[in-house]
mmCIF file of the C-alpha atoms, coordinates in Angstrom:
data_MODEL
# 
_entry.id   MODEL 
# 
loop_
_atom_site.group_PDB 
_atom_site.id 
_atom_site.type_symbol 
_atom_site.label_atom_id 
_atom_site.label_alt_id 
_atom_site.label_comp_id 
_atom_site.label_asym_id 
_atom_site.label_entity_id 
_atom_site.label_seq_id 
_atom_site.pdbx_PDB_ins_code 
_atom_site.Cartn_x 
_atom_site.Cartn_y 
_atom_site.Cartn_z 
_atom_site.occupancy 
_atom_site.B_iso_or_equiv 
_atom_site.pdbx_formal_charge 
_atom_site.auth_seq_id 
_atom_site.auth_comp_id 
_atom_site.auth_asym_id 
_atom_site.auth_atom_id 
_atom_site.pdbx_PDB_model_num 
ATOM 1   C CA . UNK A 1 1   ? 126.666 55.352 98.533 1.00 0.00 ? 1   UNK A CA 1 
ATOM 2   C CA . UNK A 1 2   ? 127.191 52.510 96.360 1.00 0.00 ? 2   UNK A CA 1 
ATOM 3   C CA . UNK A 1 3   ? 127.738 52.696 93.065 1.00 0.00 ? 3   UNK A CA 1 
ATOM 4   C CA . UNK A 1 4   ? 126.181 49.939 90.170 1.00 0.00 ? 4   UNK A CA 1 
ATOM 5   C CA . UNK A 1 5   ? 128.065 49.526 87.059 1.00 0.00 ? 5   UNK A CA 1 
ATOM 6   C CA . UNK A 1 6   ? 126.401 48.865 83.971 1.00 0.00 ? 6   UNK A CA 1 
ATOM 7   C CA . UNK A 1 7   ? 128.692 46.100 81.473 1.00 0.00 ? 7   UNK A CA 1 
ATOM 8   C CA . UNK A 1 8   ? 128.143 46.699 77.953 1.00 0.00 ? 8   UNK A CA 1 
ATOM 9   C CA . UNK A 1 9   ? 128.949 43.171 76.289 1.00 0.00 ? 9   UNK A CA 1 
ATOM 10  C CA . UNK A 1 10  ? 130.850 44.361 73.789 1.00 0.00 ? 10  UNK A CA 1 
ATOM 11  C CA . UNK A 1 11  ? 133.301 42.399 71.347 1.00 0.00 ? 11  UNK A CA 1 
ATOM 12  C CA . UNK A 1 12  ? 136.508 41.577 72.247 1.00 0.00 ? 12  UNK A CA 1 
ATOM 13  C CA . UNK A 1 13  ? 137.572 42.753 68.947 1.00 0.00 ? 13  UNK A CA 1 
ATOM 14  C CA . UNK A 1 14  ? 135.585 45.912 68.761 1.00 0.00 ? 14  UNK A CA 1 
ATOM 15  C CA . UNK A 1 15  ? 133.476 44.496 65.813 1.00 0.00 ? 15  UNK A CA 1 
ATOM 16  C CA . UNK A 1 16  ? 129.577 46.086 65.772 1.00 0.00 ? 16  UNK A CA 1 
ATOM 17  C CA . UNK A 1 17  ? 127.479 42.808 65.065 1.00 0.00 ? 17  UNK A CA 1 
ATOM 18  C CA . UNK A 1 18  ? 125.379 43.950 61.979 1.00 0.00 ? 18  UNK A CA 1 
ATOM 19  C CA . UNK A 1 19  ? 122.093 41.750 60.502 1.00 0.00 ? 19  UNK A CA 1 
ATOM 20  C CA . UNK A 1 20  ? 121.565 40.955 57.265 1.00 0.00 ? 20  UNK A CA 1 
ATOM 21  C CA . UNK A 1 21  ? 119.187 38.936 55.870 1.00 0.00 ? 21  UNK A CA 1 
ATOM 22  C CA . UNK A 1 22  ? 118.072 37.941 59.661 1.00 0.00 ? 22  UNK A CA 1 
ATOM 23  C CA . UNK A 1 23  ? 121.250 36.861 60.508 1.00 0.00 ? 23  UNK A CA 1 
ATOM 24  C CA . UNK A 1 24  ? 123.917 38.399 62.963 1.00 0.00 ? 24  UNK A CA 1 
ATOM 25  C CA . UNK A 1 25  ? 127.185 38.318 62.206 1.00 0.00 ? 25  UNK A CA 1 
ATOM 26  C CA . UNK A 1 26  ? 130.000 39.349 64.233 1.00 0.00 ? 26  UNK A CA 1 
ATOM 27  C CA . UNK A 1 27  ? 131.246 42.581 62.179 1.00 0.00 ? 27  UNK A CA 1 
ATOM 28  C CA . UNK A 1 28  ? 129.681 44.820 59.240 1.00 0.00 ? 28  UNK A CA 1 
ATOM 29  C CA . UNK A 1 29  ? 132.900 43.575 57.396 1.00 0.00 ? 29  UNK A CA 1 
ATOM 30  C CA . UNK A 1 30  ? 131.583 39.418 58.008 1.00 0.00 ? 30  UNK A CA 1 
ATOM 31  C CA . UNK A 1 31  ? 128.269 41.140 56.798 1.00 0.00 ? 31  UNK A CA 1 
ATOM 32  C CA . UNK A 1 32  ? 129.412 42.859 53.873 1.00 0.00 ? 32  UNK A CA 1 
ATOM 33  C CA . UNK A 1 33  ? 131.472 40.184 52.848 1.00 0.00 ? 33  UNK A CA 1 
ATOM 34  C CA . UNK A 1 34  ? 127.747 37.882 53.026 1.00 0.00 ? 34  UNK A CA 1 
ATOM 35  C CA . UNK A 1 35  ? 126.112 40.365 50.844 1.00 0.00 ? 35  UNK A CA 1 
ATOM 36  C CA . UNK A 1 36  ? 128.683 40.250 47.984 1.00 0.00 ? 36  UNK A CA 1 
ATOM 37  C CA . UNK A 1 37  ? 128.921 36.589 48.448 1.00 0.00 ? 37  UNK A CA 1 
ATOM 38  C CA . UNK A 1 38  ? 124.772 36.037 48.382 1.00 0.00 ? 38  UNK A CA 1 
ATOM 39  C CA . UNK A 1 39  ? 124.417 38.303 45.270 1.00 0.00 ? 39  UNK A CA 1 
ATOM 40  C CA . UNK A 1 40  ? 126.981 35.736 43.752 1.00 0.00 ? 40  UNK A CA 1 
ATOM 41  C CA . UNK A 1 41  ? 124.878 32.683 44.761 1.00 0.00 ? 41  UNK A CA 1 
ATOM 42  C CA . UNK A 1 42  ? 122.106 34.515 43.477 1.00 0.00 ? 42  UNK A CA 1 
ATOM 43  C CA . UNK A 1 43  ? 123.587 35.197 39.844 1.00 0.00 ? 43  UNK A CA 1 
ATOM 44  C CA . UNK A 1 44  ? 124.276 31.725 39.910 1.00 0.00 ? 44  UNK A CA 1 
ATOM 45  C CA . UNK A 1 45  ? 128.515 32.512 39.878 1.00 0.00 ? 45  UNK A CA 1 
ATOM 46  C CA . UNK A 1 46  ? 128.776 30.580 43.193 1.00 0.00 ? 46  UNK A CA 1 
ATOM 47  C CA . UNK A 1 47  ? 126.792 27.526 44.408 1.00 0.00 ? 47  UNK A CA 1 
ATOM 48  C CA . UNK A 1 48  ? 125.904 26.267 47.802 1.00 0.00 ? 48  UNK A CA 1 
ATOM 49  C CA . UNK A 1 49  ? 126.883 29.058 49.948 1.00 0.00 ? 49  UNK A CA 1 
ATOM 50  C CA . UNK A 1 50  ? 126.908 27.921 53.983 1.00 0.00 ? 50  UNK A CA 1 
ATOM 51  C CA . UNK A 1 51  ? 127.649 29.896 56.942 1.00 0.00 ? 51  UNK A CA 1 
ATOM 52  C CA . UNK A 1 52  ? 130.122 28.990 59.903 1.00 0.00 ? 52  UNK A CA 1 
ATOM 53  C CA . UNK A 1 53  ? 131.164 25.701 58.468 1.00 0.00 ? 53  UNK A CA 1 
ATOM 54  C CA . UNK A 1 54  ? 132.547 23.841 61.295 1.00 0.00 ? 54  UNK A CA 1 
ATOM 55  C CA . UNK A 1 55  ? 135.363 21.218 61.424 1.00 0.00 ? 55  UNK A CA 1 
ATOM 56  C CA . UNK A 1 56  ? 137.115 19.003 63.502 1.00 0.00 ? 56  UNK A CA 1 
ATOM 57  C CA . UNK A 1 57  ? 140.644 19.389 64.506 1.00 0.00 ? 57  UNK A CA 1 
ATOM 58  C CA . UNK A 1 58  ? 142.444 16.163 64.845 1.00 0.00 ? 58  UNK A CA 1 
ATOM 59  C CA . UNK A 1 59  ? 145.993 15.232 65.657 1.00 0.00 ? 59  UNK A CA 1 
ATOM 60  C CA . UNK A 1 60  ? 147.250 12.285 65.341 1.00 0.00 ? 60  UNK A CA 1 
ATOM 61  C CA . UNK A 1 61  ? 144.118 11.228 64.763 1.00 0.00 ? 61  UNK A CA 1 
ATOM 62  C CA . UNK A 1 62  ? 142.864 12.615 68.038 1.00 0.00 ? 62  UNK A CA 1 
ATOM 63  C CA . UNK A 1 63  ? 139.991 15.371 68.067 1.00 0.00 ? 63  UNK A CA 1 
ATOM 64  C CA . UNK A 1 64  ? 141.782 18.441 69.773 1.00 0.00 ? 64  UNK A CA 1 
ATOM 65  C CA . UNK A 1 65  ? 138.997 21.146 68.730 1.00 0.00 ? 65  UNK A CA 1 
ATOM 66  C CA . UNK A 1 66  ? 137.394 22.039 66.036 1.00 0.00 ? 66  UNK A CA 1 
ATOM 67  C CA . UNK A 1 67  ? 137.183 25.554 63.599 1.00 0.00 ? 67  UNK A CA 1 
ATOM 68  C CA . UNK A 1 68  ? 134.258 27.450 62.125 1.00 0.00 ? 68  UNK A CA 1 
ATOM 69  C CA . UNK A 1 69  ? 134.881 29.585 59.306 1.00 0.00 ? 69  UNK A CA 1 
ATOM 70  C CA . UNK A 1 70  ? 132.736 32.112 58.357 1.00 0.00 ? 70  UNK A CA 1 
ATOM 71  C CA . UNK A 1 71  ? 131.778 31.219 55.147 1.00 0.00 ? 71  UNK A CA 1 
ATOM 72  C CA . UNK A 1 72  ? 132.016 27.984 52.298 1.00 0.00 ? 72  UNK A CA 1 
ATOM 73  C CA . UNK A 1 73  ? 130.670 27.766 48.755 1.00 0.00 ? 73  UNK A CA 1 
ATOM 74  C CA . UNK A 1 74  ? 131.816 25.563 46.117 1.00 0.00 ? 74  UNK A CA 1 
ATOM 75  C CA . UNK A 1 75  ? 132.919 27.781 42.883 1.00 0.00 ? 75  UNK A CA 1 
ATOM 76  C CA . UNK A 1 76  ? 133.853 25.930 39.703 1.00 0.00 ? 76  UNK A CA 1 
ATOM 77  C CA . UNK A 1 77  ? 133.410 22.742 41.350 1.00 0.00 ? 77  UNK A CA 1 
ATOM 78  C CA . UNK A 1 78  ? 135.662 23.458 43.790 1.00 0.00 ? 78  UNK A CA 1 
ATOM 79  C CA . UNK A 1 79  ? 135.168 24.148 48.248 1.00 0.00 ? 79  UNK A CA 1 
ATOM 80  C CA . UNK A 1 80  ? 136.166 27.582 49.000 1.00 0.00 ? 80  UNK A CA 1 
ATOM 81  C CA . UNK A 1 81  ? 136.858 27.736 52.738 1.00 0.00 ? 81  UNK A CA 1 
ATOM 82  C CA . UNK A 1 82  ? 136.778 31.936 53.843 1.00 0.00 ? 82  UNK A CA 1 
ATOM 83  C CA . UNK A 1 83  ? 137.258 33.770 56.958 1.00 0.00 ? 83  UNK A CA 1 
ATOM 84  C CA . UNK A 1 84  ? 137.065 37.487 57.164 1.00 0.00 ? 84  UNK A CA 1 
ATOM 85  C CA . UNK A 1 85  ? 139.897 38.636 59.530 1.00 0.00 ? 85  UNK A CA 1 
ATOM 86  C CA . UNK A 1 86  ? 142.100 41.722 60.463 1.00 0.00 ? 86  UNK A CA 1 
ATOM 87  C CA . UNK A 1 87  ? 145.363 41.824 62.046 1.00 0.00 ? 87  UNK A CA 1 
ATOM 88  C CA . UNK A 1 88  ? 144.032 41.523 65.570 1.00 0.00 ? 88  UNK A CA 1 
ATOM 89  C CA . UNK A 1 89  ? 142.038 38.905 64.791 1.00 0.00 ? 89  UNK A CA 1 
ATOM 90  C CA . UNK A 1 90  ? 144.891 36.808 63.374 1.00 0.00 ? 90  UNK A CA 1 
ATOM 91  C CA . UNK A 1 91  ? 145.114 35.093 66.429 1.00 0.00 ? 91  UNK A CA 1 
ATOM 92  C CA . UNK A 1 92  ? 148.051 32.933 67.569 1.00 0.00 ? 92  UNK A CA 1 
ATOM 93  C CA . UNK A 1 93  ? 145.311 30.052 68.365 1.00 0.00 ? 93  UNK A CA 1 
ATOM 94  C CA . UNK A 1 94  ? 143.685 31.189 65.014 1.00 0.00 ? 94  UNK A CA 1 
ATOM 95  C CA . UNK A 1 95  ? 147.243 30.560 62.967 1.00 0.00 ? 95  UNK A CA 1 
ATOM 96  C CA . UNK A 1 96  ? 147.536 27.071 64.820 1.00 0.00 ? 96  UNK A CA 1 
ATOM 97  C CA . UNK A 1 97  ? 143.798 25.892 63.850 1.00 0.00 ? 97  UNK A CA 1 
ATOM 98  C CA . UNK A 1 98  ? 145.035 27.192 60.481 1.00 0.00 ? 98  UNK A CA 1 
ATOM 99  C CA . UNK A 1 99  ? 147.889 24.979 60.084 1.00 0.00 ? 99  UNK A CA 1 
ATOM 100 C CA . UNK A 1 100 ? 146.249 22.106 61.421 1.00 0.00 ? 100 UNK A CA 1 
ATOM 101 C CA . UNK A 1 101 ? 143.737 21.991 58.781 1.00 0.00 ? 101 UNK A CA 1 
ATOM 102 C CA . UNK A 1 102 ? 146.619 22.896 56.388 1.00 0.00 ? 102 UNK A CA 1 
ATOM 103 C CA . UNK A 1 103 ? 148.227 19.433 57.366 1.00 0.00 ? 103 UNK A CA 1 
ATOM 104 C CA . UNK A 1 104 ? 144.907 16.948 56.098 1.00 0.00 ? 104 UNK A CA 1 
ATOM 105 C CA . UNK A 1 105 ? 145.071 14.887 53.055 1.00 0.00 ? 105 UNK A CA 1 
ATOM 106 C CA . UNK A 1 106 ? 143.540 16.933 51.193 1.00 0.00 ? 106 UNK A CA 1 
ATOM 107 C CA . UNK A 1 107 ? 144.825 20.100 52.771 1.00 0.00 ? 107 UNK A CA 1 
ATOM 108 C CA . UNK A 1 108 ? 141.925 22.628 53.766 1.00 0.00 ? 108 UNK A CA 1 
ATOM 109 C CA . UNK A 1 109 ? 142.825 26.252 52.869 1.00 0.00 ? 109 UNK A CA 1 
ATOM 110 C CA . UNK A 1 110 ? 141.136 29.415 54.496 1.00 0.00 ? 110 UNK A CA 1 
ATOM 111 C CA . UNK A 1 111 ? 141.067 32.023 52.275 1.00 0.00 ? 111 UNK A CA 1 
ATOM 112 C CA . UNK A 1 112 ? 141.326 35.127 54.350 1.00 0.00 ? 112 UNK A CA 1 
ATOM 113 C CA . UNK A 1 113 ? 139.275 38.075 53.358 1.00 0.00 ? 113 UNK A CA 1 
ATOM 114 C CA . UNK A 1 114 ? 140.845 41.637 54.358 1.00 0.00 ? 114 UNK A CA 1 
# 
């Protein structure tokens, strides 16, 4: 008798991908965080809110990769850079794309959301 076994894609992470708004994200905490951050936009406290902003990693002025966050907005005339993580998905490749970006003239900070 032979056996078929069903995969269940799940995440690597064990995040439940949640919708809001029409868009998936990758865990109800990503989502929640969009729902606090989208009632901000919409009280006019935060302006231009994007999701997965992406950007190029370069070394030596050689493009190695690039990072997407999971959320920008520009508050007080200023780019917030945010990425919702927990300790397993602090990442050893994650902390490397994290200092990269920390190294460009102007430095780009993630703010990490817990």
């Amino acid at each position: 008798m032979v056996r078929s076994r069903q995969t269940i894609s799940k995440n690597k992470y064990r995040a439940i991908k949640t919708v809001v708004d029409g868009i998936t994200f990758h865990s109800k905490k990503e989502a929640e965080r969009y729902k606090i951050l989208a009632l901000l936009e919409s009280q006019g406290k935060i302006d231009n809110l994007r999701l997965q902003p992406r950007f190029p990693l370069m070394v030596n002025g050689v493009k190695i990769g690039h990072y997407v966050g999971d959320f920008m907005y520009s508050l007080n005339g200023r780019e917030i850079l945010e990425d919702v993580k927990s300790k397993v998905t602090r990442t050893p490749v994650y902390k490397i794309k994290k200092k990269i970006l920390e190294t460009y003239d102007p430095p780009v900070v993630i703010t990490e959301i817990s």
